[in-house]
N, C-alpha and C positions, 0 to 999 in steps of 0.2 A: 486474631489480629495479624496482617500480613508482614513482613520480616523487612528489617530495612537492610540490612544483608541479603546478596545472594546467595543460594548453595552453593555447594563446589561445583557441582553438572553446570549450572548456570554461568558461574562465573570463566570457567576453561571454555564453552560456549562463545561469550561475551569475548572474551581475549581473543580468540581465534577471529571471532566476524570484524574485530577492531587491526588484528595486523593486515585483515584480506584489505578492509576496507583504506587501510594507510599504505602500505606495498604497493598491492594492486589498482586499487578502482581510482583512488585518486590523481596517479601522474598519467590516467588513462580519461581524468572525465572531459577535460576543455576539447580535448582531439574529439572525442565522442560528440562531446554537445555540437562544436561546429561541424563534423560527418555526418551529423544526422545519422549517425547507425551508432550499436552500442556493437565490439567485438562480441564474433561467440563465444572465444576460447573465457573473454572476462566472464559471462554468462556462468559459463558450468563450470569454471573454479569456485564463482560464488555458489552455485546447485552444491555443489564437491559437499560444502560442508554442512549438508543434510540437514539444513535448517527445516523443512516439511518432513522430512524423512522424521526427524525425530520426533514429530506429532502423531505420526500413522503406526497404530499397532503391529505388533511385530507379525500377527497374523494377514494382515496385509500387504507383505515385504517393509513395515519401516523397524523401526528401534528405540520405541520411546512411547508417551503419554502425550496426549494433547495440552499444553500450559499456554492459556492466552497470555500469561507474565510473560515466560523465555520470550513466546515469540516477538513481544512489545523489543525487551531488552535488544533482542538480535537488530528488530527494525530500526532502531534508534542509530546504534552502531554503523549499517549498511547505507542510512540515509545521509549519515556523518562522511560518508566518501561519497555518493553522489546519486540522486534521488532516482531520477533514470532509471541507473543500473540498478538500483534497491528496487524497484517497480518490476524491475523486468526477471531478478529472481524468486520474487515472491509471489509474481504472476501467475503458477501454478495454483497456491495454497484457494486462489477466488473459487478453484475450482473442485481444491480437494477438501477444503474445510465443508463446505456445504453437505460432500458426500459422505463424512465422518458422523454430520450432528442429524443428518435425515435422509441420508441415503438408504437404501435395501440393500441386504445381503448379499443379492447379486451384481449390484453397483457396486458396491465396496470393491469387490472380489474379481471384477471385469476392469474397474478404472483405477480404484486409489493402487491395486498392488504394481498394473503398469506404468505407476507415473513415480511410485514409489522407486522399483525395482530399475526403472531404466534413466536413460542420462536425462539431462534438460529438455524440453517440448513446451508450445507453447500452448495447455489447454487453460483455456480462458474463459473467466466470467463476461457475462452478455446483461448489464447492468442499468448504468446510464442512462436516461432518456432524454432527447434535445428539447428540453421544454423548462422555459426560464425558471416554472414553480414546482419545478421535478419536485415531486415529494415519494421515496422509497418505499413508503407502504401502501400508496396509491400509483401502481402502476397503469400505463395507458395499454402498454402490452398484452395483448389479450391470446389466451389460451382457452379456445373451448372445443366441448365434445365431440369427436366424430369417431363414431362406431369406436373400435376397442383403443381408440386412443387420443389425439389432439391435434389442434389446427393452429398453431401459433402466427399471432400478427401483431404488427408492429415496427418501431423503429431502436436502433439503442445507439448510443454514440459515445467515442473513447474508449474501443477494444482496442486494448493492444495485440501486439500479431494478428491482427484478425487473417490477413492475406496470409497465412502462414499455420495459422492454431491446428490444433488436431485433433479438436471436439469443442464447442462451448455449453455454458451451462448458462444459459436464459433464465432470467427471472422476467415472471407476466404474471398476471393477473387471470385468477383461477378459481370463478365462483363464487369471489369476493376476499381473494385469500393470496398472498403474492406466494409465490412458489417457483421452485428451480424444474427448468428444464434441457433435460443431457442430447445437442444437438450435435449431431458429428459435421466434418466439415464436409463441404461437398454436398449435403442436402438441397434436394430440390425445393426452390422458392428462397432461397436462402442469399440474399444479394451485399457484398463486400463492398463501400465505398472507398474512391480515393484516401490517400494517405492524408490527416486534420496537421493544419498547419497551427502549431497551438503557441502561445507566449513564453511556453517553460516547456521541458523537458524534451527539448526536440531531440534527444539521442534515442528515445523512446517510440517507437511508430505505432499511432493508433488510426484506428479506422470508424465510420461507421457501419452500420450495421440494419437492412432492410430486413423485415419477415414478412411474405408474400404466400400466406396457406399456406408453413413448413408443418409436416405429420410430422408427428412426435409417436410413437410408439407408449402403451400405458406404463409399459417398465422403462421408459424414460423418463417416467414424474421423478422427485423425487419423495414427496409428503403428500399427505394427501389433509389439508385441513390446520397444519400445524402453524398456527401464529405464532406460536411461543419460542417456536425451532427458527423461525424468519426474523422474528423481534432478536433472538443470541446473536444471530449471523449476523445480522444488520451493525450491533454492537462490538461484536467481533472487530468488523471492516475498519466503524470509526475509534475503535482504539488502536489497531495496525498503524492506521493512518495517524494520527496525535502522534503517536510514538516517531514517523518517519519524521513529521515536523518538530520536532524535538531535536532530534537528530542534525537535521538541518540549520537551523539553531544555535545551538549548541559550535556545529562548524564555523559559521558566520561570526559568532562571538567571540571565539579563540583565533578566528584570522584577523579581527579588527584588533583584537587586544594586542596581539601582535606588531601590528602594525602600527598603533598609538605610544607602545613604549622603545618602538625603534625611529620615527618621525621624529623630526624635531623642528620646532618652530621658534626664532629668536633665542635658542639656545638651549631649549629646554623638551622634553618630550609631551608629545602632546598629550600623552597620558597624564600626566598631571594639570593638564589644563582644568578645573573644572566643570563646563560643560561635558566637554569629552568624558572626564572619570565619573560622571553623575550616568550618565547617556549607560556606559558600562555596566554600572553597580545596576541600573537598571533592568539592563538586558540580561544582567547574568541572576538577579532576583527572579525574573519570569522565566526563566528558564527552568532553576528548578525547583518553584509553585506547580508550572503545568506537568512537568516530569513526575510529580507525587500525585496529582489527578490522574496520569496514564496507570499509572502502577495501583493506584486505588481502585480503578474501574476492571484493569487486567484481573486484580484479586478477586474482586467482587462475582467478576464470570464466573475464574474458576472454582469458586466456591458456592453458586450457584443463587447467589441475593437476589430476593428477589428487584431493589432499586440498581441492578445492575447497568441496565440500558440508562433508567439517566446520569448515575455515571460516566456512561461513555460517552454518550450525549455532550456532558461539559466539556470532559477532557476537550473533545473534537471541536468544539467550537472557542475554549480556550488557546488550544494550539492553533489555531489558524490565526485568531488576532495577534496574540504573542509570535508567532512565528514570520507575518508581516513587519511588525514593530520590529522585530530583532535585524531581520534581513535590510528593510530601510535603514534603521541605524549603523548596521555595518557600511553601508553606502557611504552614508553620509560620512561617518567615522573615516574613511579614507578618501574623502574629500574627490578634486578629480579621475583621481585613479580609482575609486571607486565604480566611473561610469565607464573605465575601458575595459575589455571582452578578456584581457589576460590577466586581469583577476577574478578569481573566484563570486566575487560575494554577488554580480550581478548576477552570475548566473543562478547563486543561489533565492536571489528578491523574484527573480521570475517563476522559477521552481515552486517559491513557496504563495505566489500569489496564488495557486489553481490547488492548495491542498484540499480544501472540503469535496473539490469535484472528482478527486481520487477515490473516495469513501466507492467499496465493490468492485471494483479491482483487484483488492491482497484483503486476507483474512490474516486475524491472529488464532 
């Protein structure tokens, strides 16, 4: 049975990503959101604290165990200062989880210890597909044989850095089998779209992404067959992700509450209004219901259940509705200053309306 306590590792974890995310990321997200860029220096303060690092064996340059829990815990935290910038530090892990649960030796040993060992880069998952009824174990991407290795084609869309990345890892469809594949940047056939103009996280730059006959090399696969290793990863993604809507959440909830017991209307705070205090007790009930589904399905990974994935499954599509309701409610809860850009909570309803199309992206 999993511990409603954290350990100590976890909890000094947790307290660190929670001062970065209140110091740091916070008095920095509104300037971000309307810049459209995120800082780098904010980037690799966030890298600093070896959040992937501490998933990657120590034989790999990192210093820790893989825990889908921690890493849920951390995402929660980093989403809590601003989703964006939580995207854009965890944007490595889309690429180094996958290489951890089905990578080869010499994958491991060529990529996780460089992404381990050196500062922030943006090697990125190639995920996504623009097609209304994306469904992730049915990819359109197609990966077949040519001579001693592959011919990837296809489209993917919502790479972040992609103008920028320094390797991605493709997932297509491979014999009937979805599977990662490790593309460096700069491949031939390999075509970068302009910058997606999306409704949320415009501090975040994503791109699409054409494949046009890119060769893959055979020790660029990374599995050869394994559903089981695709179905974890898959799981992985959407508990990451529940977790970051949690997160988000959570923010939204503590700024409306906020805000309701310092407002006042006809004399009185509007917190005690009764809609307003129902609207709350609401918000902060689903809040943490879907918080004990993230951490049920995080345990279930790491302890290897077999109903893990629909675990995650829930979680992820718990938090997106819950994470909608909360964010409009915050809106609503601060009435017309709800709809202006110098507060918070819009940007967070926009944020969190695109949470399920995050899933592949960040791994836990």
């Amino acid at each position: 049975m999993y511990s409603f306590s954290p350990s100590e590792e976890q909890a000094m974890l947790v307290d660190a990503v929670r001062r970065y995310a209140e110091n740091d990321v916070r008095p920095a997200a509104h300037e971000a959101d309307e810049a459209k860029e995120l800082p780098r220096p904010l980037i690799e303060r966030g890298w600093e604290l070896g959040l992937l690092q501490a998933s990657v064996p120590e034989a790999y340059g990192g210093f820790g165990e893989r825990s889908v829990l921690t890493s849920a815990l951390a995402a929660e935290e980093l989403a809590w200062g601003d989703l964006s910038l939580a995207l854009a530090v965890m944007i490595p892990s889309g690429f180094a989880v996958p290489l951890m649960v089905s990578g080869t030796e010499m994958q491991k040993e060529t990529w996780l210890t460089r992404i381990a060992n050196g500062p922030w880069e943006p090697y990125v998952a190639a995920f996504t597909e623009p097609r209304f009824d994306f469904y992730p174990l049915e990819m359109e991407t197609r990966a077949r044989p040519n001579g001693g290795g592959y011919l990837l084609t296809g489209e993917k869309t919502q790479v972040p850095f992609a103008d920028e990345a320094e390797a991605f890892l493709v997932f297509a469809d491979c014999d009937g089998e979805v599977e990662g594949f490790i593309v460096p940047a700069g491949s031939e056939g390999l075509e970068i779209g302009e910058r997606e103009k999306l409704l949320g996280i415009h501090a975040l730059p994503t791109h699409s992404l054409r494949l046009n006959d890119v060769a893959v090399a055979e020790e660029g696969r990374l599995s050869a067959g394994d559903s089981a290793g695709t179905d974890s990863l898959l799981a992985a993604s959407q508990v990451a992700t529940a977790a970051l809507g949690v997160g988000i959440s959570r923010g939204a909830y503590e700024y409306a509450l906020d805000y309701a017991k310092d407002r006042e209307a006809f004399g009185t705070p509007i917190a005690q209004k009764q809609s307003i205090a129902f609207m709350l007790a609401e918000m902060a009930t689903d809040i943490e219901a879907i918080r004990l589904l993230v951490w049920q399905a995080a345990w279930k990974l790491d302890h290897g259940k077999p109903d893990a994935s629909e675990a995650a499954y829930l979680a992820l599509t718990g938090a997106a509705d819950m994470t909608m309701m909360v964010t409009d409610r915050a809106v609503q809860i601060l009435g017309g200053h709800g709809y202006i850009r110098e507060h918070p909570v819009e940007r967070w309803m926009r944020n969190g309306r695109g949470l399920p199309a995050f899933v592949g992206m960040v791994m836990a």
